[in-house]
LUMLUMSE-404313 format. One record per residue (C-alpha): x, y, z. Coordinates in pm, whole numbers, plus 50000, padded with zeros to 5 digits. Last residue first. Layout:
! residues N
XYZ
...
This chain:
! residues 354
574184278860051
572864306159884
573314343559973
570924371759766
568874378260058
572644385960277
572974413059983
576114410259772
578544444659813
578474475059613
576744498959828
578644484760126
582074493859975
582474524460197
580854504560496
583294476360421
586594496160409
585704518660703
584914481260899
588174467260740
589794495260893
587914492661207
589114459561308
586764438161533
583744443161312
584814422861006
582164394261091
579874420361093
578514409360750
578894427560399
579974400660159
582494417459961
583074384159757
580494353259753
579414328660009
582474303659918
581084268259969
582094233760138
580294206660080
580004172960291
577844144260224
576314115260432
575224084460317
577024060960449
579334059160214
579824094060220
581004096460508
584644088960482
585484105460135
583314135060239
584934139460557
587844141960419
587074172960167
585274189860419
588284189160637
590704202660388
587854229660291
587924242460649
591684239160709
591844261860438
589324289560557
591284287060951
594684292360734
592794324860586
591394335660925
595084332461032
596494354660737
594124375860745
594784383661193
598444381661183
600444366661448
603584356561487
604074378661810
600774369961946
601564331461933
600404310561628
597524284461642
597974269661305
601354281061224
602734252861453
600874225961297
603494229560992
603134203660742
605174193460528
607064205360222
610534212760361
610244251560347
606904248460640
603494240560407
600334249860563
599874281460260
598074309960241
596054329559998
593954306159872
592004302060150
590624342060087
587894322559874
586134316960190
584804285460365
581184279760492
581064241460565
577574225760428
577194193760600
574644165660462
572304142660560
570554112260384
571014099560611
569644104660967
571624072361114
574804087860959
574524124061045
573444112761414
576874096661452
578414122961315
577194147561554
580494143861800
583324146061503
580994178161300
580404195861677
584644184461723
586114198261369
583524229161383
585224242061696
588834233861483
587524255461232
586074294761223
585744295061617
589254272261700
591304291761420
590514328861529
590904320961892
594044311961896
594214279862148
594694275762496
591754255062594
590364285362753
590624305462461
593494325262337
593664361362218
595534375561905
593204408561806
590234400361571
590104403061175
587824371461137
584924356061320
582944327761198
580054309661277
578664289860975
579094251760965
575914243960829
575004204460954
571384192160750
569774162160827
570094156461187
567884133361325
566004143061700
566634125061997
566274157762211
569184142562440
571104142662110
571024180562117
572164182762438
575304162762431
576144181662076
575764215262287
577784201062576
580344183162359
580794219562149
580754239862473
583454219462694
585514226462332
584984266062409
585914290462128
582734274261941
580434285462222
577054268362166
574104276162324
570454264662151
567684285561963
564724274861846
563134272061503
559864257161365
558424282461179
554174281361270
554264319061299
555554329260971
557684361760904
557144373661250
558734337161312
561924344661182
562294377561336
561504363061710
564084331361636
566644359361585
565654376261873
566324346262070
569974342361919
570574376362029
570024368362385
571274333462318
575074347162252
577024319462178
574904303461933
573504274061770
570564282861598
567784251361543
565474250461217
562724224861198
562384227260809
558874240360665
560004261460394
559754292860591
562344274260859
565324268060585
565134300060418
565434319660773
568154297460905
570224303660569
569504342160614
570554342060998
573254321460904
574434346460642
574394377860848
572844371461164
571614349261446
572724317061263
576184314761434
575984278861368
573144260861164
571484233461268
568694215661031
566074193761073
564304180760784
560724165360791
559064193860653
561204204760425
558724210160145
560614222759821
558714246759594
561104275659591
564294267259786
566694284959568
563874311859493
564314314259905
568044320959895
567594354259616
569084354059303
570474381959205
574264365259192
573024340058955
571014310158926
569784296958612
566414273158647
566204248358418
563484242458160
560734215258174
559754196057904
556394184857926
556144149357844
552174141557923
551174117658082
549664082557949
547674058458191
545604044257894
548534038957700
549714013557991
547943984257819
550593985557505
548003978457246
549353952356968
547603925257178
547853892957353
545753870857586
545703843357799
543563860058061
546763859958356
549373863058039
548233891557900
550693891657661
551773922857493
553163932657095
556053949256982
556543948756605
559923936456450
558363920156211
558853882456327
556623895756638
558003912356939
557403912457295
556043930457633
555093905557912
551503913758137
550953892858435
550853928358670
550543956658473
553433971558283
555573995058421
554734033158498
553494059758332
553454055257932
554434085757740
552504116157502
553974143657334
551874168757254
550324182656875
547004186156994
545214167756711
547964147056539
549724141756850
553284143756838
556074119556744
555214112156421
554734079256147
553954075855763
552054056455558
549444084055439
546424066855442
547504039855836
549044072955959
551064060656320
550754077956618
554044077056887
553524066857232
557444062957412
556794036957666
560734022057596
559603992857398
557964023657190
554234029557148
551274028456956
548594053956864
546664043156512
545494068956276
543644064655983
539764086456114
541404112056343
542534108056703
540374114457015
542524131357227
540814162957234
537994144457337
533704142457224
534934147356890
535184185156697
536414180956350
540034166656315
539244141656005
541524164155775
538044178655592
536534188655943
539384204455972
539634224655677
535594226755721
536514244856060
C-alpha cells in the first residue's frame, strides 16, 4: 500500500480516478489514451486499472472536433460558444474488451453455433426436417426462439417431430406443413399455403433428400432421385422467392454433398446433356444420379445467389460432413450394412451445422 500510496494510486473514491500528473485525452478516432504531465510520457492503458478505455458514440449534438497549430485536438461547443481540450464523449467511455473467436470443429455441436442469438423474429422452413439433419437444424432453430415450420411428406412423422421439439421447450414455435417434393402439384400447393399464412420467410433449408433408391418415376414423369434432392427444390425456391425478397434479409441454405464431384453434366462435345438428368431405368444408376442431383444443387445455389442477392437475399450451399449416418441410405441394404458397420465412426446429427 505505501508503494502505492507513494505512486499517487492510493485508494480514491473510483477506480478510475487517475493519479496526481495525469491527464486522460483521446484520439480523433475516440481512442482515450492518459498522458504523464512529471514523467512526459504517454500510454494506452489506464494507469490505475491498466484497461483500455474508448469513446461510445459520436459527438454530441453542436459539438465540432478540431486541431490547434500543435497538432492537438480540441472541441467546440458550438450551441454555448465554447471549446475545450476534453473530448465530451469521455464521460460515456466503454471499455475495449477484446473478444476472442470462437473455433468450430467437427465436435461442435449445432446449438453452440447458435449460442446467444435470439431468433425471435425469424421464420424458418426447412424440408424433410422430421429427422436426421433437418430434424437437428429444425430443433436448433426453434430452441433459439425462431418460428420453425417442417415441410414434409409424411405429416404423421412430421407431427412427432414437432412433439420432440417441444418436449425440449414448450413455448417452440414449430408446426408442421405437407410437402411432397416428388410431386410439382405439391411444391405450388405447399408454397400456395404458406403465403396464405402471410408470414416472411427468412430462412429457406433445402434439406429433403433421398439417395440409393430403385429407378421409379413420379407423376410428372421424372426420376425420382433428381426431382426430391433438386428440381423439387428448384420450384419451392422459384415460387417462395418472392417472399425471400420482401423478408430480406433472408437466406437459403441448399444441403449438397461432397459426392458432386464425382460426376460430370458434360456429353463428349462439352455441353450439356439434360438427358442424363432424369435417365431411364436401363441407364440408370442410383450414386451416380444422387451425385448429378448434388451438382445441380450447388449450380443452382450458385445462380441464385448472383440474382438475389441484390435484393438482399443469399444462397449457400453446404456439405454436412462425410459418413453422415442418416436413413437417407435406407433403400439399399448394402449401403445400410455399410453404414451401420461404420456407425461408430460416423459424425453425430448434434454435431451437424448448417
Amino acid at each position: 500500500m505505501a508503494a502505492l500510496k507513494y505512486a499517487g494510486m492510493d485508494d480514491t473514491d473510483s477506480e478510475d480516478e487517475l493519479p496526481p500528473g495525469w491527464e486522460e485525452r483521446s484520439t480523433k478516432d475516440g481512442w482515450v489514451y492518459y498522458a504523464n504531465h512529471e514523467e512526459m510520457k504517454t500510454q494506452w492503458d489506464h494507469p490505475k486499472t491498466g484497461k483500455k478505455r474508448r469513446c461510445a458514440g459520436e459527438l454530441p449534438y453542436g459539438w465540432e472536433q478540431e486541431t490547434d497549430d500543435k497538432g492537438q485536438l480540441f472541441y467546440v461547443d458550438h450551441i454555448n460558444k465554447r471549446k475545450t481540450y476534453f473530448d465530451p464523449r469521455q464521460a460515456f467511455t466503454v471499455e475495449d474488451v477484446l473478444v476472442k473467436p470462437k473455433r468450430y470443429d467437427g465436435n461442435t455441436a449445432a446449438l453452440e453455433i447458435l449460442q446467444g442469438r435470439d431468433l425471435s423474429d425469424r421464420v424458418v422452413v426447412i424440408t424433410g426436417g422430421n429427422s436426421g439433419i433437418g430434424l437437428e437444424t429444425a430443433k436448433s432453430f426453434a430452441l433459439h426462439g425462431a418460428h420453425v415450420i417442417l415441410a414434409c411428406r409424411n405429416l404423421s412423422k412430421a407431427s412427432k417431430a414437432v412433439s420432440v421439439i417441444q418436449q425440449e421447450w414448450h413455448k417452440a414455435k414449430v408446426e408442421a406443413m405437407m410437402l411432397d417434393l416428388a410431386s410439382l402439384r405439391s411444391v405450388r400447393e405447399f408454397a400456395d399455403s404458406f403465403k396464405a399464412k402471410k408470414l416472411p420467410l427468412h430462412i429457406l433449408v433445402c434439406n429433403a433428400a433421398v439417395s440409393t433408391q430403385p429407378w421409379r418415376l413420379t407423376e410428372d414423369g421424372l426420376e425420382s432421385t433428381f426431382q426430391i434432392c433438386h428440381l423439387g427444390h428448384f420450384l419451392l425456391v422459384r415460387s417462395l422467392q418472392d417472399v425471400l425478397r420482401h423478408s430480406a434479409p433472408a437466406r437459403v441454405v441448399v444441403v449438397s454433398s461432397e459426392s458432386h464431384r464425382f460426376t460430370d453434366l458434360l456429353d463428349q462435345t462439352g455441353k450439356v446433356d439434360l438427358a442424363v438428368l432424369s435417365p431411364t431405368q436401363k441407364e440408370y444408376w442410383s450414386m451416380l444420379a444422387y451425385n448429378r442431383a448434388k451438382l445441380c444443387n450447388i449450380l443452382f445455389s450458385n445462380e441464385l445467389h448472383r440474382r438475389l442477392s441484390p435484393y438482399g437475399v443469399t444462397s449457400n450451399a453446404v456439405h454436412p460432413g462425410n459418413m453422415m449416418y442418416t436413413a437417407i441410405h435406407r433403400s439399399w441394404w448394402l449401403m445400410t450394412l455399410l453404414f451401420t458397420l461404420a456407425r461408430p465412426f460416423t459424425k453425430s446429427m448434434v454435431r451437424m451445422k448448417i
